[in-house]
OpenMM code with the backbone's topology and positions (N, CA, C; nanometers):
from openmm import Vec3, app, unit

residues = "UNK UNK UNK UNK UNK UNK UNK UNK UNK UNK UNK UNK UNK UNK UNK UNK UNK UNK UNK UNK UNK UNK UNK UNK UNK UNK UNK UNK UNK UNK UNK UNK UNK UNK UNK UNK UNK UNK UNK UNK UNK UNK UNK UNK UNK UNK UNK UNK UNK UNK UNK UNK UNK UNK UNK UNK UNK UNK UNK UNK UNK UNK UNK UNK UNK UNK UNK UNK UNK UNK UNK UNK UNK UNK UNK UNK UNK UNK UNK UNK UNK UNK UNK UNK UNK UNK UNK UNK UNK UNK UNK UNK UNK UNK UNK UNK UNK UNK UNK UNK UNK UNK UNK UNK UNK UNK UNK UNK UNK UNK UNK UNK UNK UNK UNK UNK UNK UNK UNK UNK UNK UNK UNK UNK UNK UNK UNK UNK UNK UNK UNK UNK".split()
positions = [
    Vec3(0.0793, -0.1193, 0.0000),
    Vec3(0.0000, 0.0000, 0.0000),
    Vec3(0.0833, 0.1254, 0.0000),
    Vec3(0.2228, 0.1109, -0.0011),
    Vec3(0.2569, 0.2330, 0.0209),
    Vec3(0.2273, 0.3217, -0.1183),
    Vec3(0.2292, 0.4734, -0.0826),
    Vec3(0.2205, 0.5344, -0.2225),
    Vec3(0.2756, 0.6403, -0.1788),
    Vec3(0.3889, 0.6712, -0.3152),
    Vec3(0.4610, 0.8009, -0.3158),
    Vec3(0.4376, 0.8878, -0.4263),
    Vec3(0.3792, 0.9534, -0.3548),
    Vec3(0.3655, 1.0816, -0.4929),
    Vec3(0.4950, 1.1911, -0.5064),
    Vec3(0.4912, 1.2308, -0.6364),
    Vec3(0.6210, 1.3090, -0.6641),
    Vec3(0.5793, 1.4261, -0.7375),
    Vec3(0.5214, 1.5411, -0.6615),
    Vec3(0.4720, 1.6242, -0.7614),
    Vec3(0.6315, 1.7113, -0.8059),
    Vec3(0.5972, 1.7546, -0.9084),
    Vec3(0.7497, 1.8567, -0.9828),
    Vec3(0.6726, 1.9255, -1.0990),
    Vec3(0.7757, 2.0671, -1.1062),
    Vec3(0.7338, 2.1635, -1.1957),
    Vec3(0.8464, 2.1043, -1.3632),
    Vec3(0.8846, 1.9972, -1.3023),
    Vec3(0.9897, 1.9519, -1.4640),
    Vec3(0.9041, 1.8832, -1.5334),
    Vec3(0.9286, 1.9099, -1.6625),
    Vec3(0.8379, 1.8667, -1.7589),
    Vec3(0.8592, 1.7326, -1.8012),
    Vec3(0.6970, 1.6635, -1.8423),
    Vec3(0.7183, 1.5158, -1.8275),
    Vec3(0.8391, 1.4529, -1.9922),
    Vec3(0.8410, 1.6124, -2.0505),
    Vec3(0.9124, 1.4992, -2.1397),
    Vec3(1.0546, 1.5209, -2.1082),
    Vec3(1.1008, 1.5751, -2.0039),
    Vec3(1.2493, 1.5785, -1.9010),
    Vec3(1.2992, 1.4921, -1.8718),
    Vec3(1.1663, 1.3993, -1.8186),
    Vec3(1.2084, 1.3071, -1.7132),
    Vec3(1.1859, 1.1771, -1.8184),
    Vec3(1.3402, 1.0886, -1.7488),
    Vec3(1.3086, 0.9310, -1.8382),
    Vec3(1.2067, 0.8757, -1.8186),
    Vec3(1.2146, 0.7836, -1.9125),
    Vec3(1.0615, 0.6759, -1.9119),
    Vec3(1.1254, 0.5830, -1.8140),
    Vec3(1.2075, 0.5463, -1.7194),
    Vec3(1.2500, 0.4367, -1.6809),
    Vec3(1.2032, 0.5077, -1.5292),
    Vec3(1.1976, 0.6481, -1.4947),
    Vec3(1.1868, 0.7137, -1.3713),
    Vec3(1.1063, 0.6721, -1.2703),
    Vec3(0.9842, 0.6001, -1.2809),
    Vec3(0.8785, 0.5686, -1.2332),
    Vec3(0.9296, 0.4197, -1.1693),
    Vec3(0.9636, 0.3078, -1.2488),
    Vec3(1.0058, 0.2023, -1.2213),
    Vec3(1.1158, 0.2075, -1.1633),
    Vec3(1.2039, 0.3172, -1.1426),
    Vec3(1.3323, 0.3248, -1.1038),
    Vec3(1.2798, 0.3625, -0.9358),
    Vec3(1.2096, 0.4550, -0.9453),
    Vec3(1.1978, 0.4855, -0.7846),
    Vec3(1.1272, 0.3795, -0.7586),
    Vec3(1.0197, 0.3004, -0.7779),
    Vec3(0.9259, 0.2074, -0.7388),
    Vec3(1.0438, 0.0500, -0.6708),
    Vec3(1.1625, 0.0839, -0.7587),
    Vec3(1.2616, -0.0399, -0.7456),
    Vec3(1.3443, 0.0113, -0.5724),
    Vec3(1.3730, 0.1312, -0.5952),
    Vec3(1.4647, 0.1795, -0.4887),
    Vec3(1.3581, 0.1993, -0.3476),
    Vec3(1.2192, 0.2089, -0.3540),
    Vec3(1.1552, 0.1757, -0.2590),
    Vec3(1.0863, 0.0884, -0.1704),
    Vec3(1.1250, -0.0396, -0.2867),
    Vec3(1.0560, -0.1560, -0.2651),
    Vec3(1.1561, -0.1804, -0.1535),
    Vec3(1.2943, -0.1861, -0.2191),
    Vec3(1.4231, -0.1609, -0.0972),
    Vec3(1.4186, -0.1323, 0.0145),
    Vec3(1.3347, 0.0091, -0.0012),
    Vec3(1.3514, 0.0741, 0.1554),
    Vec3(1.2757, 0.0554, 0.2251),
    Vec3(1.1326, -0.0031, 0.1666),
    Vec3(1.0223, 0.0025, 0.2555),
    Vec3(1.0241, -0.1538, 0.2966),
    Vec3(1.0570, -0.2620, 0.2239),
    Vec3(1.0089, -0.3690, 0.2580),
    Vec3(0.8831, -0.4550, 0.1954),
    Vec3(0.8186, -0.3612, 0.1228),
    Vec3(0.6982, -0.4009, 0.0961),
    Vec3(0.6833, -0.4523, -0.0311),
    Vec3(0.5946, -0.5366, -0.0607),
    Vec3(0.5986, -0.6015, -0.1950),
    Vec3(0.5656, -0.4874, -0.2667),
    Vec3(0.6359, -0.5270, -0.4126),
    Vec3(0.6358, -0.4446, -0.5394),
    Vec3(0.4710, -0.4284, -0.5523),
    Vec3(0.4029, -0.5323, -0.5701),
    Vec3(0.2402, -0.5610, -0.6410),
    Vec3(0.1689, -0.4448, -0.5735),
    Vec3(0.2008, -0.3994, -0.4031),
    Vec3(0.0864, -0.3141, -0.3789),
    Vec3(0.1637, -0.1449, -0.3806),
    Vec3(0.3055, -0.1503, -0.4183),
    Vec3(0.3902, 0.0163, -0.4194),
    Vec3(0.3182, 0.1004, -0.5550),
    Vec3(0.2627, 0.1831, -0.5388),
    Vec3(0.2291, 0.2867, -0.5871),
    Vec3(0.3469, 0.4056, -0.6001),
    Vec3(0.3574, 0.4226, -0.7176),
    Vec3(0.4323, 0.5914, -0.7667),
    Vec3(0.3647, 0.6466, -0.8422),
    Vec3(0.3040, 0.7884, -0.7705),
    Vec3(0.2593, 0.9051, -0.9073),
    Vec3(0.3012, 1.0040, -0.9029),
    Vec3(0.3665, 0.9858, -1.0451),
    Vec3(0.4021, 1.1036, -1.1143),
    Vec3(0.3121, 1.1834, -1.1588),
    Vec3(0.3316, 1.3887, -1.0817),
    Vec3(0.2700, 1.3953, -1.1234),
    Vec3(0.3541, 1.5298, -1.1829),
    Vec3(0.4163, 1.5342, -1.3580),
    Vec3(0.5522, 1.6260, -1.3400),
    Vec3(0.4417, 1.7817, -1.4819),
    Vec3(0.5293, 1.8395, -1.4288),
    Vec3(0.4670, 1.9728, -1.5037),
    Vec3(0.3713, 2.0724, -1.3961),
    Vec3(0.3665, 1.9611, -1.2999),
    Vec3(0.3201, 2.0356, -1.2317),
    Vec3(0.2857, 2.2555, -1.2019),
    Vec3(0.2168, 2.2999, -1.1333),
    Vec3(0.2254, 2.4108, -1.1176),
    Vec3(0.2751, 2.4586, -0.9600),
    Vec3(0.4216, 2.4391, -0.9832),
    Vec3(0.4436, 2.4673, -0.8304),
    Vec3(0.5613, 2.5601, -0.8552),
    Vec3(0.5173, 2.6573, -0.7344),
    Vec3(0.6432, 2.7405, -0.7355),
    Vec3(0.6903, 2.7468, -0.5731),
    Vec3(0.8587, 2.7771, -0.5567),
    Vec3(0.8743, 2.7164, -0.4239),
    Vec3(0.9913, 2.8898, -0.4414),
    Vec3(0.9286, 2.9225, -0.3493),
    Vec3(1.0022, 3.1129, -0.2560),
    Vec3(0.9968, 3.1568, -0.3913),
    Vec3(0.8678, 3.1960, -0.4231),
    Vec3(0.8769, 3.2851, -0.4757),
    Vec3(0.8900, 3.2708, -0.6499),
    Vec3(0.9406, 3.1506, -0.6415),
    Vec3(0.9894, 3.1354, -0.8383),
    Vec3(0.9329, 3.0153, -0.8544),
    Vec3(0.9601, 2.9445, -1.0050),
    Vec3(0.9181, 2.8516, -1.0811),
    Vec3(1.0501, 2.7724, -1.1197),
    Vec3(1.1623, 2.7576, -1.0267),
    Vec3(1.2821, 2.7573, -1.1013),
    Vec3(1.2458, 2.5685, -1.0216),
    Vec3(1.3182, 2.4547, -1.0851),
    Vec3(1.3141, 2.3152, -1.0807),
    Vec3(1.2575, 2.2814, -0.9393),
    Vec3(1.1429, 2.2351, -0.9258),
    Vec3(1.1504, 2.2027, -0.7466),
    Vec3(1.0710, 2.0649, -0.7593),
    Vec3(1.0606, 1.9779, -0.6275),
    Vec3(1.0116, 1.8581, -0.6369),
    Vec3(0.9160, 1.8821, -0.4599),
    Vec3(0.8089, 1.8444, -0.4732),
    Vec3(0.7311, 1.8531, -0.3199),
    Vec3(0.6793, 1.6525, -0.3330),
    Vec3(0.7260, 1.5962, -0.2853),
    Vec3(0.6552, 1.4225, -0.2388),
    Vec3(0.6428, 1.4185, -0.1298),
    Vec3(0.5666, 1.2980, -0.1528),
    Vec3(0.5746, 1.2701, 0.0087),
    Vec3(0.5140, 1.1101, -0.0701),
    Vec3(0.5350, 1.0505, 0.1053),
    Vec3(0.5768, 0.8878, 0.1341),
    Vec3(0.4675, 0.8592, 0.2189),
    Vec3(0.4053, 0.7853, 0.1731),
    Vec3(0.2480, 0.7274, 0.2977),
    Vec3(0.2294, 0.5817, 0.2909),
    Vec3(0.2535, 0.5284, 0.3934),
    Vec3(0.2680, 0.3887, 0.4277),
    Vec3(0.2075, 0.3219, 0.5726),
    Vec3(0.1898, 0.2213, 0.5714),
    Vec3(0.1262, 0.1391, 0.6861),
    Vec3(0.2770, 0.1067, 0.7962),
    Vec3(0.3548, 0.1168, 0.8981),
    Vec3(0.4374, 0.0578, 0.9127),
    Vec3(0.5444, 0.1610, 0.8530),
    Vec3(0.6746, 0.1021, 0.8791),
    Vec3(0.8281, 0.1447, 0.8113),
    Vec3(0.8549, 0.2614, 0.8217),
    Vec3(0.7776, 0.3586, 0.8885),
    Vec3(0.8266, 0.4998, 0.8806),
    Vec3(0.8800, 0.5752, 1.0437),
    Vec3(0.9951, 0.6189, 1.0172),
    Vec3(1.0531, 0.6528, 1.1277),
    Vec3(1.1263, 0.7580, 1.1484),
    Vec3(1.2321, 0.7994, 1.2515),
    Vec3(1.2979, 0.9213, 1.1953),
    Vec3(1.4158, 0.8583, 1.1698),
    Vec3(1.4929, 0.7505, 1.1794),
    Vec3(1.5569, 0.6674, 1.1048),
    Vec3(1.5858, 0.6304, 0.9805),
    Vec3(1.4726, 0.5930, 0.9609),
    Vec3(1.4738, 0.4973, 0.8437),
    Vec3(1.4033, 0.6046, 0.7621),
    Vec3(1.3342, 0.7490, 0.7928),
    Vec3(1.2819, 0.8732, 0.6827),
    Vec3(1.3670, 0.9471, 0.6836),
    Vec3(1.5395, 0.9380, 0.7392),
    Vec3(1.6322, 0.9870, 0.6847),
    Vec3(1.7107, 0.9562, 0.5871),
    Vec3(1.7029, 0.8428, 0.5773),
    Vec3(1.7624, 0.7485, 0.4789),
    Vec3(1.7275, 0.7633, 0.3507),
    Vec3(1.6056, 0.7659, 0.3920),
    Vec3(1.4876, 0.7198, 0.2618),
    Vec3(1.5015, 0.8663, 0.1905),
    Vec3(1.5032, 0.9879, 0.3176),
    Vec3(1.4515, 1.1111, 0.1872),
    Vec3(1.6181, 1.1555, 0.1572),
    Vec3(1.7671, 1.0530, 0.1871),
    Vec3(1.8412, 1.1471, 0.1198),
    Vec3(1.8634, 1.0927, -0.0164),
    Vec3(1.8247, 0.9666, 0.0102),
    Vec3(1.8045, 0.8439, -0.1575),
    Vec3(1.7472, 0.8997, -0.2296),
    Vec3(1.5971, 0.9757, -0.2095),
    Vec3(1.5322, 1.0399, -0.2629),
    Vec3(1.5716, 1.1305, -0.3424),
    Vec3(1.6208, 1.2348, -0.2687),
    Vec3(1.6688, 1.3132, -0.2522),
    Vec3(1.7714, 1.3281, -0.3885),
    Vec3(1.9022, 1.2287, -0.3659),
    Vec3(1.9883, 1.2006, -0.4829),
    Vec3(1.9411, 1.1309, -0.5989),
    Vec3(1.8196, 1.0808, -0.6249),
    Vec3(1.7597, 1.0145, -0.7302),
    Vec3(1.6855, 1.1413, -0.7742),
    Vec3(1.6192, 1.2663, -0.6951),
    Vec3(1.5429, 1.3599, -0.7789),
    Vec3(1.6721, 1.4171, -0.8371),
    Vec3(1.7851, 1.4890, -0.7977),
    Vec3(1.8720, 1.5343, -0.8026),
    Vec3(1.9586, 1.4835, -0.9113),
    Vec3(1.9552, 1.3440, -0.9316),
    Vec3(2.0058, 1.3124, -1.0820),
    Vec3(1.9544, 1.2493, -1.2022),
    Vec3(1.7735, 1.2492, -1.1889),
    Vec3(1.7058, 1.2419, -1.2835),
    Vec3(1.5663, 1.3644, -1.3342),
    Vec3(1.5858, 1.4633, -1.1911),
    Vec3(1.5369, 1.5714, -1.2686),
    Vec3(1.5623, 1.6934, -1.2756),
    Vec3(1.7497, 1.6983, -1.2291),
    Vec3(1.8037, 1.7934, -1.2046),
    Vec3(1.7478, 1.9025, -1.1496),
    Vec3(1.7144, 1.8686, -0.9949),
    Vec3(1.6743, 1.9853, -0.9206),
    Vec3(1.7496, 1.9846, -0.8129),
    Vec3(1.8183, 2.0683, -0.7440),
    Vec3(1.8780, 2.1179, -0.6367),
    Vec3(1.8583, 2.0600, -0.5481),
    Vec3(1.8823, 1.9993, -0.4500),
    Vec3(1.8526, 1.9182, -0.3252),
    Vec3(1.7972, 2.0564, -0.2314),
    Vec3(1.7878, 2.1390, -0.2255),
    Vec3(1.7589, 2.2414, -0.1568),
    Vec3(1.6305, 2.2882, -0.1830),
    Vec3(1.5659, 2.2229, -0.3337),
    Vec3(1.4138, 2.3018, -0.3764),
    Vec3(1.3607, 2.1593, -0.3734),
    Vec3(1.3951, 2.0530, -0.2917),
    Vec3(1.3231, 1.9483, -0.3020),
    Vec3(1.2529, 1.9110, -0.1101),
    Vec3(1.1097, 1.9068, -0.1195),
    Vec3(1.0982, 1.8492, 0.0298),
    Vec3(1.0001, 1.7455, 0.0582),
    Vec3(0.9913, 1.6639, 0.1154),
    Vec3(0.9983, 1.5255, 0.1071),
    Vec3(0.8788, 1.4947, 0.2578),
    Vec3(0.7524, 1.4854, 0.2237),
    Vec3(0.6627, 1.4499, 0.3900),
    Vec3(0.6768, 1.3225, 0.3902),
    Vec3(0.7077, 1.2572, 0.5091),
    Vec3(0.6673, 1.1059, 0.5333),
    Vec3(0.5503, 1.0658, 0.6366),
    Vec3(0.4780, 1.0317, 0.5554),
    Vec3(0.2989, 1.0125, 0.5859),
    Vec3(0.2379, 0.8924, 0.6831),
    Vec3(0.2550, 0.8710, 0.8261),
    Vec3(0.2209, 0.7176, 0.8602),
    Vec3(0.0697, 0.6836, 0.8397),
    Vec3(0.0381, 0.5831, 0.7691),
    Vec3(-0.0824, 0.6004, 0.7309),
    Vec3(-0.1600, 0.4131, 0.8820),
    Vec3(-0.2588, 0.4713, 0.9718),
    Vec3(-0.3035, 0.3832, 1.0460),
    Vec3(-0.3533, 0.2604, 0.9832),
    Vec3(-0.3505, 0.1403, 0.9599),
    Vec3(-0.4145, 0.0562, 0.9034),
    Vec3(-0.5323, 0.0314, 0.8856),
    Vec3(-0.6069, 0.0536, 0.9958),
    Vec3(-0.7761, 0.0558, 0.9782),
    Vec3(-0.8301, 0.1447, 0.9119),
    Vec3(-0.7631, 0.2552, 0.8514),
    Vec3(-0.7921, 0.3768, 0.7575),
    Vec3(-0.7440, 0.3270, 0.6102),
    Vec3(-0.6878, 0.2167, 0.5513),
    Vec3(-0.6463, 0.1794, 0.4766),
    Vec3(-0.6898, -0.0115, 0.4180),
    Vec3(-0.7496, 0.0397, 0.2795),
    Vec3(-0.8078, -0.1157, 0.2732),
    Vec3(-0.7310, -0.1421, 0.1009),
    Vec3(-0.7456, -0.2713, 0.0722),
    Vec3(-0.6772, -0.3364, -0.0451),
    Vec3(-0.7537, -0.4629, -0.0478),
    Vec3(-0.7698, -0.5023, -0.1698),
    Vec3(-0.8606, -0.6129, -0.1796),
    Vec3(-0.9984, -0.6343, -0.1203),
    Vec3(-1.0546, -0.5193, -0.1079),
    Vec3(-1.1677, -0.5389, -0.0365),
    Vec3(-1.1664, -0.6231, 0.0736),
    Vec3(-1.0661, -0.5360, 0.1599),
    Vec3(-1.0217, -0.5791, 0.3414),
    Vec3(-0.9310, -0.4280, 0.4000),
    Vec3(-0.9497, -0.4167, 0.5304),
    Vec3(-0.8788, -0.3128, 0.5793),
    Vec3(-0.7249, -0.4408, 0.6203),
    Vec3(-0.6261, -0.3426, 0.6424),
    Vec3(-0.5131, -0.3501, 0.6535),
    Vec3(-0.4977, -0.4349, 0.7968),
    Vec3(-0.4170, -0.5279, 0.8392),
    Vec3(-0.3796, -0.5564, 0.9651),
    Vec3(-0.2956, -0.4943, 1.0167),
    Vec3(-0.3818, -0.4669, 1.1315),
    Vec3(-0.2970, -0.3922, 1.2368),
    Vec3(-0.1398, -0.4071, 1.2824),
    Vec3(-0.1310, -0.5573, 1.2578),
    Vec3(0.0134, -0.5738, 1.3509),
    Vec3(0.1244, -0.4781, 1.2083),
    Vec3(0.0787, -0.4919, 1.0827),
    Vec3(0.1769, -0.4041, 1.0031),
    Vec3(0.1939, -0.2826, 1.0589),
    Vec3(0.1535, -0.2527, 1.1251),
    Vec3(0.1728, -0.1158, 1.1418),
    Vec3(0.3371, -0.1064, 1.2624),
    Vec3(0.3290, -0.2102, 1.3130),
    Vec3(0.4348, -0.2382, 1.4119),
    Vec3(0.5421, -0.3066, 1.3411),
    Vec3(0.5432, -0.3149, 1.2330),
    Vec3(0.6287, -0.3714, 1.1337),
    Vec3(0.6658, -0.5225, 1.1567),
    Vec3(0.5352, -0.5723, 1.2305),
    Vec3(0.5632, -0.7740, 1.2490),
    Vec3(0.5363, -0.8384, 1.1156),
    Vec3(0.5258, -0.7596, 1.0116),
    Vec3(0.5124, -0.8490, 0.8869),
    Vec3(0.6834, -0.8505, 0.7888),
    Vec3(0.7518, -0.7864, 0.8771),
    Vec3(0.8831, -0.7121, 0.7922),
    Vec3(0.9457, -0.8962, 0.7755),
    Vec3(0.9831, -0.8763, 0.6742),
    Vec3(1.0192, -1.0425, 0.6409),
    Vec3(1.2057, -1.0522, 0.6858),
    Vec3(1.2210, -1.1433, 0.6526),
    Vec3(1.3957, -1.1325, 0.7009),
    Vec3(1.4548, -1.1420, 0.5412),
    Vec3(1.5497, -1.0335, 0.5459),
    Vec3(1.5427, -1.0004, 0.4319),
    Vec3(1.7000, -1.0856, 0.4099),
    Vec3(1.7298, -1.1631, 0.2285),
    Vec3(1.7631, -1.2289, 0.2519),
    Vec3(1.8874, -1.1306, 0.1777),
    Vec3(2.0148, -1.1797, 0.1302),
    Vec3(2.0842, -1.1307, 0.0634),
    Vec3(2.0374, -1.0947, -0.1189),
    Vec3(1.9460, -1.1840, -0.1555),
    Vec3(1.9296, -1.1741, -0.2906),
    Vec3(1.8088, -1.0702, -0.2698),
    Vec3(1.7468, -1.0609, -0.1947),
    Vec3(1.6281, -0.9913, -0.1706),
    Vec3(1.6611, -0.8546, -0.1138),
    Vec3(1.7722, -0.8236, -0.0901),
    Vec3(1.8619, -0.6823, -0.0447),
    Vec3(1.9234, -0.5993, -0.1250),
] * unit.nanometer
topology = app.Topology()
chain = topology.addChain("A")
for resn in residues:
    res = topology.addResidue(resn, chain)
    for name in ("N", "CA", "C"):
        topology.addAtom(name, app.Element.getBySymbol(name[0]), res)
């Protein structure tokens, strides 16, 4: 369930076609969570201007059941961070990054709400070397 949205004022024909699958790969990483339910939207061209100008900026944010910490959302937003920074050439400084804990009982998939214990991260699998 996690879903990261990536709004940006760079235009979609800027950004590679591989961009979407590329972050979806580097989060599956960080979060733990199977690929089948990670959500990424792009949403680029956006109309955002950040102090004042229109000059390259990126506003996402990260909303998930579980996995979010001040740990592990440092990690995550400097990866971020260097992946906006070298696929949509924006400044690490016009980029800012919310990390969203989303409660499980507020969150359903398959026509079922979410189990609770994810939220405590008892579903985190042991991750193996090929799976790292």
């Amino acid at each position: 369930m996690p879903i990261i949205t990536v709004n940006t004022n760079v235009t979609e024909q800027s950004i590679p076609v591989f961009f979407q699958a590329a972050l979806t790969n580097m989060m599956y990483k960080a979060l733990q969570k199977p690929r089948e339910v990670l959500y990424v939207d792009l949403r680029a061209g956006a109309n955002l201007m950040m102090g004042g100008d229109r000059n390259p900026c990126v506003y996402a944010t990260v909303e998930c059941i579980g996995r979010l910490n001040p740990e592990s959302n440092l990690k995550m937003a400097r990866d971020m961070e260097q992946f906006f920074m070298d696929h949509l050439s924006v400044r690490r400084e016009r980029i800012v990054i919310r990390f969203i804990p989303v409660p499980a009982e507020f969150c359903s998939f398959n026509g079922e709400l979410h189990d609770p214990k994810i939220e405590k991260d008892q579903d985190l699998p042991i991750m193996t070397q090929e799976a790292a």
